[in-house]
C-alpha positions in Angstrom: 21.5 -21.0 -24.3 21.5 -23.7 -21.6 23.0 -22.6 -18.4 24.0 -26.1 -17.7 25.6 -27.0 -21.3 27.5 -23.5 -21.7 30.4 -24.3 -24.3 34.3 -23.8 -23.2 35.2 -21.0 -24.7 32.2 -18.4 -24.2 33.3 -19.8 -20.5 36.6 -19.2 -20.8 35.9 -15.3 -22.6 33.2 -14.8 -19.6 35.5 -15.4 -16.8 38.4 -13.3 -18.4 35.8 -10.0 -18.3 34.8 -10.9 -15.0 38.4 -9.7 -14.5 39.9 -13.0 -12.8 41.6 -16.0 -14.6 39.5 -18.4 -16.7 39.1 -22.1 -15.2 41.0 -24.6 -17.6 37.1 -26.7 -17.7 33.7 -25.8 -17.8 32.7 -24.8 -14.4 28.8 -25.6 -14.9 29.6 -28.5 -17.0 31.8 -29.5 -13.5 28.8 -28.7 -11.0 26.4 -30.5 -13.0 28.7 -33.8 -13.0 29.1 -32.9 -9.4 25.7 -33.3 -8.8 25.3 -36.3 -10.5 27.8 -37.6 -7.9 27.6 -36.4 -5.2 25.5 -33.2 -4.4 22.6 -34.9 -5.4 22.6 -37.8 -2.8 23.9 -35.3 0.1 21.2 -32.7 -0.7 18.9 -35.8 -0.3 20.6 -36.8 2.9 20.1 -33.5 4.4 16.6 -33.2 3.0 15.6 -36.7 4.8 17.7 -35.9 8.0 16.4 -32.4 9.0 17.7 -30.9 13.0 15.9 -27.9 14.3 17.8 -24.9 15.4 20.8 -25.0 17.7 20.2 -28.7 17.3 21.9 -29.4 14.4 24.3 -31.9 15.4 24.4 -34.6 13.0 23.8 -31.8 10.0 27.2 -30.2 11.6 29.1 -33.1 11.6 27.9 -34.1 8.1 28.9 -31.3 6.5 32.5 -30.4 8.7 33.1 -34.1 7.2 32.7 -33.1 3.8 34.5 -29.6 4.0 37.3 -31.6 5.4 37.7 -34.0 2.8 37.8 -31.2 0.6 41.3 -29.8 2.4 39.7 -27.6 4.3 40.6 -26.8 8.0 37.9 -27.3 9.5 36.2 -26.2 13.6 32.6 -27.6 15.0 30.8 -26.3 17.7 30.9 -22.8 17.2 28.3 -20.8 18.1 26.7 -24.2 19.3 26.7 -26.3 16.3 28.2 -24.6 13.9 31.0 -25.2 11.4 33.6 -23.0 10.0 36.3 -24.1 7.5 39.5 -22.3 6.2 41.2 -22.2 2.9 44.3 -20.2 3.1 45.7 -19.6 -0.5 48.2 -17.1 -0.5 48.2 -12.8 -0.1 44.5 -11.5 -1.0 41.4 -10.7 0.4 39.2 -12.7 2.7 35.9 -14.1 1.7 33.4 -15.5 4.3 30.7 -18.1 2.0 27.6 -18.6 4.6 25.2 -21.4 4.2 22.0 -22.1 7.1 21.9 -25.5 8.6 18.7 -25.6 10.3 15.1 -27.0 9.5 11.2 -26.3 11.0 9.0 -27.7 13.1 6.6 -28.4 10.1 5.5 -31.7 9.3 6.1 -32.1 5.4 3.4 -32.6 3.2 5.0 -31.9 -0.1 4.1 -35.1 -1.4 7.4 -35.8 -2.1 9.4 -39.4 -2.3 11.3 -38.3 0.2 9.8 -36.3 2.2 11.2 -35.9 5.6 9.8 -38.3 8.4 12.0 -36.8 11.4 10.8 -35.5 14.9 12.8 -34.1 17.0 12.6 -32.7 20.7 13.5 -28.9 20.5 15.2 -26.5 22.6 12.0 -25.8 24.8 11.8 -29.3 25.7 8.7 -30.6 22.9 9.0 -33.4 20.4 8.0 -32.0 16.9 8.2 -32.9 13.4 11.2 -31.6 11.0 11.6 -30.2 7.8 13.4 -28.2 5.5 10.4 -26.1 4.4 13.2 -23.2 3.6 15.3 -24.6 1.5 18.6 -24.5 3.8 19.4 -28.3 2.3 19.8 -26.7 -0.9 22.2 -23.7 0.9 24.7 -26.1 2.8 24.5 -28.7 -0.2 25.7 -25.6 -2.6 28.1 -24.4 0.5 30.0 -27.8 -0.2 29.7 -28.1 -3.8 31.1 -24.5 -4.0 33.8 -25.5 -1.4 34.9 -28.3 -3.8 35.2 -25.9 -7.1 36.6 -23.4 -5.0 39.5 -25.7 -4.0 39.8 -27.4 -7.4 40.8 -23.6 -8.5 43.1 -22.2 -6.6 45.5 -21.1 -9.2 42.1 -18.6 -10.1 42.2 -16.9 -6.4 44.1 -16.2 -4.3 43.5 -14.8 -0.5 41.5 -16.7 2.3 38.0 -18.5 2.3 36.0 -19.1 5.0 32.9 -21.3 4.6 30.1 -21.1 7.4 27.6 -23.8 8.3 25.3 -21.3 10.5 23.1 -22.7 13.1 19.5 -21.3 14.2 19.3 -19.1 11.0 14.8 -19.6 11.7 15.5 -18.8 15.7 17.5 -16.0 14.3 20.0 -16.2 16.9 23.0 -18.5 15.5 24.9 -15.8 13.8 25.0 -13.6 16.3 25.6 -16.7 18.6 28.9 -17.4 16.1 29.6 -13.7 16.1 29.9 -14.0 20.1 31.9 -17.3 20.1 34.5 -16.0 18.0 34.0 -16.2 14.2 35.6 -12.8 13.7 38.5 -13.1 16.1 39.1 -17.0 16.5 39.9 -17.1 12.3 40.3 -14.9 10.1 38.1 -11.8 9.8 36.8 -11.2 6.2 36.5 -8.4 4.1 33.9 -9.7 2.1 30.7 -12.0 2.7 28.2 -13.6 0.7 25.1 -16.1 1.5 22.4 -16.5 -0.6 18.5 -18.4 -0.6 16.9 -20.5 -2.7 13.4 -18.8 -3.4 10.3 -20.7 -4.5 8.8 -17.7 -5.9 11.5 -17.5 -8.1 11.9 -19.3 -11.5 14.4 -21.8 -11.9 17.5 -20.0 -13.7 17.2 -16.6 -12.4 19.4 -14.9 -9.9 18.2 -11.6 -8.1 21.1 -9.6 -6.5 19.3 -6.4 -4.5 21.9 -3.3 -4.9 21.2 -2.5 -0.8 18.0 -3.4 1.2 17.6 -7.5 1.1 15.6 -8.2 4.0 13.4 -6.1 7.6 14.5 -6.2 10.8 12.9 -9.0 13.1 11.8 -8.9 16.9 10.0 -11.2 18.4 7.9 -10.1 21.3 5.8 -12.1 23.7 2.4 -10.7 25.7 1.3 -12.2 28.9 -2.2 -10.5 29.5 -3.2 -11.2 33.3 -7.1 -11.3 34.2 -9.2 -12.2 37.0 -10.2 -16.1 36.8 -14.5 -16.0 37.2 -17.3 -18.6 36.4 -18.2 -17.9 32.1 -21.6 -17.0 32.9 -20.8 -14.1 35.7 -18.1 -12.3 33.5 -18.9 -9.1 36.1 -16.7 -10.8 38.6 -13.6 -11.5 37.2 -11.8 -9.7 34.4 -11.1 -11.6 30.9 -8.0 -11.5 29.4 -9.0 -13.2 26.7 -11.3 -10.3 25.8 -8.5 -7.8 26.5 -6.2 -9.7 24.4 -8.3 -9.7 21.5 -8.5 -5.8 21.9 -4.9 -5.5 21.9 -4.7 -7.7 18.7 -6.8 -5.1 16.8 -5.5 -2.4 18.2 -1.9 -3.3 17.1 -2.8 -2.1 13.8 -3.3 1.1 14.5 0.7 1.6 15.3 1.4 0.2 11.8 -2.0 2.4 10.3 -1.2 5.5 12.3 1.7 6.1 14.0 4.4 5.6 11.2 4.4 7.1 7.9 2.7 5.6 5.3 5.4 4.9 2.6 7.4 3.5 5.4 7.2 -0.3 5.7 5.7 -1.7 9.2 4.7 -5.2 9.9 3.0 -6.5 13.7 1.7 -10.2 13.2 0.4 -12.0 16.0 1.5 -15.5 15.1 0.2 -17.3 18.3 -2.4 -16.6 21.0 -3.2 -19.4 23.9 -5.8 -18.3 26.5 -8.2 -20.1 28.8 -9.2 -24.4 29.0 -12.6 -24.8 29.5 -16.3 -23.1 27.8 -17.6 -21.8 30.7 -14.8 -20.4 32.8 -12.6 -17.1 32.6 -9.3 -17.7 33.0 -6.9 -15.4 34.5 -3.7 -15.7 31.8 -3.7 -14.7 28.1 0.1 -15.7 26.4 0.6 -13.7 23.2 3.6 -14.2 20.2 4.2 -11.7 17.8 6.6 -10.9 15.2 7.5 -7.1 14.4 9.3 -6.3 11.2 10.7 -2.9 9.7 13.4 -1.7 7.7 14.2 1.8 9.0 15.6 1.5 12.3 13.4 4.4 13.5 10.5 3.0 12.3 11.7 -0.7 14.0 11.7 1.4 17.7 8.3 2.9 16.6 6.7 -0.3 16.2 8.1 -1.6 19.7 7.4 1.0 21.9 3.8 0.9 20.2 3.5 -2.5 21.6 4.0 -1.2 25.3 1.8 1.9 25.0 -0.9 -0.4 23.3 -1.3 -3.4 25.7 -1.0 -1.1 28.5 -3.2 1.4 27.3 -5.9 -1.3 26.2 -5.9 -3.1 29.8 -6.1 0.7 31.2 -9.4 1.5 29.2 -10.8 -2.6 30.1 -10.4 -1.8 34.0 -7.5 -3.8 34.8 -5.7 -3.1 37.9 -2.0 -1.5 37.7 -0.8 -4.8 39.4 -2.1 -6.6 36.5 -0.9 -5.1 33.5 0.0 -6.5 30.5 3.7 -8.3 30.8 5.4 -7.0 27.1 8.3 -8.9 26.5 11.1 -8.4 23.9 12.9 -11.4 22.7 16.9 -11.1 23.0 17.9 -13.6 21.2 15.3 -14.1 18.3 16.0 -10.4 17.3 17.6 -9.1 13.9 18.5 -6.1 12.4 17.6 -5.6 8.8 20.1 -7.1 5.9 21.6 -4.5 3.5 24.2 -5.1 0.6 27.1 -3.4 0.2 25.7 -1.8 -3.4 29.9 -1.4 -4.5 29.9 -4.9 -3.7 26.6 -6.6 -5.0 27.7 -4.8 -8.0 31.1 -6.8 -8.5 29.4 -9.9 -8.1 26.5 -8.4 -10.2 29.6 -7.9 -12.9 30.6 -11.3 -12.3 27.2 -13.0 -12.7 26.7 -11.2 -16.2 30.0 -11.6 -17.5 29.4 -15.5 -16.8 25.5 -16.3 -16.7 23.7 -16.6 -20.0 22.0 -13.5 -20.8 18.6 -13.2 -19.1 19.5 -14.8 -15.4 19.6 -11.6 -13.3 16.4 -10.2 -12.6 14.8 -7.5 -10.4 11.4 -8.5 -9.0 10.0 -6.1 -6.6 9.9 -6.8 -2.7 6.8 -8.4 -1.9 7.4 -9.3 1.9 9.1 -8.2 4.8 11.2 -11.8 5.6 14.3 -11.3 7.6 17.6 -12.9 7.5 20.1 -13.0 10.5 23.1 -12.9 8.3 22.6 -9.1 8.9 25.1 -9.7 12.1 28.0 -10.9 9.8 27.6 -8.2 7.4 26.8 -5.3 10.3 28.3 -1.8 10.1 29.9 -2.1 12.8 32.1 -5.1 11.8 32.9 -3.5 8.9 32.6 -6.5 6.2 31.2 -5.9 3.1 28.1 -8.5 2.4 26.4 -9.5 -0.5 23.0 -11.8 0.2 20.9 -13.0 -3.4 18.2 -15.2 -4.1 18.2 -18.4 -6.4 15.1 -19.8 -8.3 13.8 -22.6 -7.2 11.0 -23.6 -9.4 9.6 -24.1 -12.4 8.6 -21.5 -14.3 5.1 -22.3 -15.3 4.4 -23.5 -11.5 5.6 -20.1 -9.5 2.5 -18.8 -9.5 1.0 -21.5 -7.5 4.0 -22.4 -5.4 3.7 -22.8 -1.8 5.5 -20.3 0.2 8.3 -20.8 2.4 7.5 -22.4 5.6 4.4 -23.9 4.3 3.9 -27.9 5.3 3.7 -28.4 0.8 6.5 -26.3 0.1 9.1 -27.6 -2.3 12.0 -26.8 -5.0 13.6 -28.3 -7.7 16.7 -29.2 -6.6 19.1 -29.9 -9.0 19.0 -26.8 -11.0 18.9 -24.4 -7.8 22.0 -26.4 -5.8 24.2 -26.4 -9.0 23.4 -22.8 -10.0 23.7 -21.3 -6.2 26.9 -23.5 -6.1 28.1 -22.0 -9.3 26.8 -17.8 -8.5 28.9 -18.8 -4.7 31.8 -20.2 -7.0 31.6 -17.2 -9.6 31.1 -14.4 -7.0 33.5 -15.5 -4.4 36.2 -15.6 -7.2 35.7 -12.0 -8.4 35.9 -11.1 -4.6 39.4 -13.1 -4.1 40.9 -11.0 -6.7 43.1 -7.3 -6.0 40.9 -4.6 -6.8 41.6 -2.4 -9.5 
């Protein structure tokens, strides 16, 4: 059966063993005109208008426009730029729906018609290229077709929505930059919350709703390796960072290969290395990026303290002086920790999916990476709300297996099929959410 052409009344039969009132239409027959209308030119506006983190302005005022259209009360500028609209429809529960704003600095080359052209100076000062090489056009296009299904139905809910245009979600530093501007005090604090990404490894049609772990932790941590600057052809009287830098970059592996067990999941990429200007000299500075992922919290402090006793003990063994050890430096702000379901929750909207999906859309691929996801903040133990985070298909079936990954200058998704299915699993689970529990 076509997901797109269900009839009325498996619709109507669906949503009544979901165990919330059945919409008077067909609510993927509604989407799909929707994106005729209008989702389809706004995803392409978004696509073409890409803003890099903590710089989407013009992103945040598009979509606070079209949330507030919708009836939606509506806030910009928190947590930087981002947006955050109410719905208040009588006694219930509250439900946060989170959507990702920001783009890359990757220059497209999809191939696309329209691809994105932007530039755009970021926050350290540098003019680069733009795109949305994640697929976050798709999640606040699907944030505001959801919004307008959602408050087309109210007489199917009732309670409090909240819908989140989140800044900086690639910095991963604008949810917990919402999270300290107010979002949980400032409006209504939810009981629920639910975000979800489109995945290009994913087939078009198919939903994947992980029970509990969803995504690793995330640090980012820079090296600055000093040296002593010398002529290239009398290394002897100077000391080479370069050289000790590329010994700390092999030696990093060992923490991952030996000092955490081995069915425990450990990532250390170093995803940037500068060093030296010129072929016959020895500089004296080495600058290092790397990203650390886990998803044991144990393991995460494992992998960090590693760094330190590595690049020190590296420089120690290569002669350098105590006065010019390795500078380690943990990021705090692009830091994350890992993203895990609520599994009493992810199974309600698991419920919900089957009882109005066409047989066949859930799926349960395996993990295959250790990506991270800063929605971890909303949905911390500590704040106490329940979150549910899923993935959407993206493309074509027959074309998954040579897809470009996320981030990748050629990646690309269909978009039609993922916006109007994310908007419809936001619609679908949000609704079983805003209902009284039994």
């Amino acid at each position: 059966m076509n997901w797109k052409t269900r009839a009325l009344a498996a619709s109507l039969i669906a949503l009544g063993a979901a165990g919330f009132a059945a919409a008077e239409d067909d609510l993927s027959a509604a989407i799909a005109q929707d994106y005729q209308e209008n989702l389809g030119p706004l995803f392409l506006y978004f696509h073409q208008h890409p803003e890099l983190s903590f710089r989407e302005t013009e992103t945040a005022k598009r979509l606070a426009s079209e949330l507030g259209a919708l009836g939606y009360e509506v806030t910009e500028g928190v947590g930087g730029t981002g947006v955050v609209a109410v719905m208040k429809n009588g006694e219930g529960p509250t439900v946060l729906l989170r959507a990702d704003m920001d783009g890359l600095p990757v220059k497209e080359a999809s191939g696309l018609s329209y691809a994105s052209t932007v530039t755009q100076v970021d926050i350290d000062g540098i003019e680069k290229p733009v795109t949305h090489a994640c697929g976050h056009d798709v999640h606040i296009t699907a944030l505001v077709g959801a919004a307008r299904q959602l408050a087309a139905r109210k007489d199917d809910w009732s309670g409090t929505l909240i819908l989140v245009g989140q800044p900086a979600e690639e910095r991963i530093g604008g949810a917990r930059a919402m999270i300290e501007d107010g979002l949980y005090t400032r409006f209504p604090k939810p009981e629920y919350a639910l975000a979800f990404h489109v995945a290009a490894d994913l087939p078009i049609g198919k939903i994947q709703v992980p029970l509990e772990q969803v995504a690793s932790s995330s640090d980012s941590v820079d090296i600055i390796v000093h040296g002593v600057g010398t002529h290239g052809a009398y290394p002897h009287m100077g000391i080479d960072p370069v050289l000790v830098a590329a010994q700390i970059v092999v030696s990093l592996q060992t923490i991952v290969s030996r000092s955490i067990a081995p069915l425990q999941p450990g990532v250390i990429t170093v995803g940037a290395i500068h060093g030296g200007f010129k072929h016959n000299i020895i500089g004296d500075k080495v600058e290092m990026q790397i990203t650390v992922r886990a998803d044991d919290p144990d393991v995460r402090l494992e992998l960090l303290d590693g760094i330190d006793r590595v690049a020190k003990g590296v420089a120690i063994s290569m002669n350098v002086p105590e006065d010019l050890m390795p500078e380690v430096i943990r990021s705090a702000t692009e830091t994350t920790p890992p993203t895990i379901n609520d599994p009493a929750t992810a199974q309600r909207v698991r419920d919900a999916f089957t009882a109005n999906l066409p047989e066949g859309v859930l799926v349960n691929p395996p993990r295959d990476g250790m990506g991270a996801e800063d929605f971890a903040y909303f949905v911390a133990r500590e704040t106490g709300v329940k979150g549910v985070y899923f993935n959407v298909g993206g493309t074509p079936a027959d074309e998954v297996k040579d897809a470009a990954s996320h981030h990748s200058p050629f990646f690309k998704i269909t978009p039609e099929p993922a916006v109007e299915l994310g908007t419809e699993a936001m619609v679908l689970g949000a609704m079983a959410l805003l209902q009284p529990e039994d």
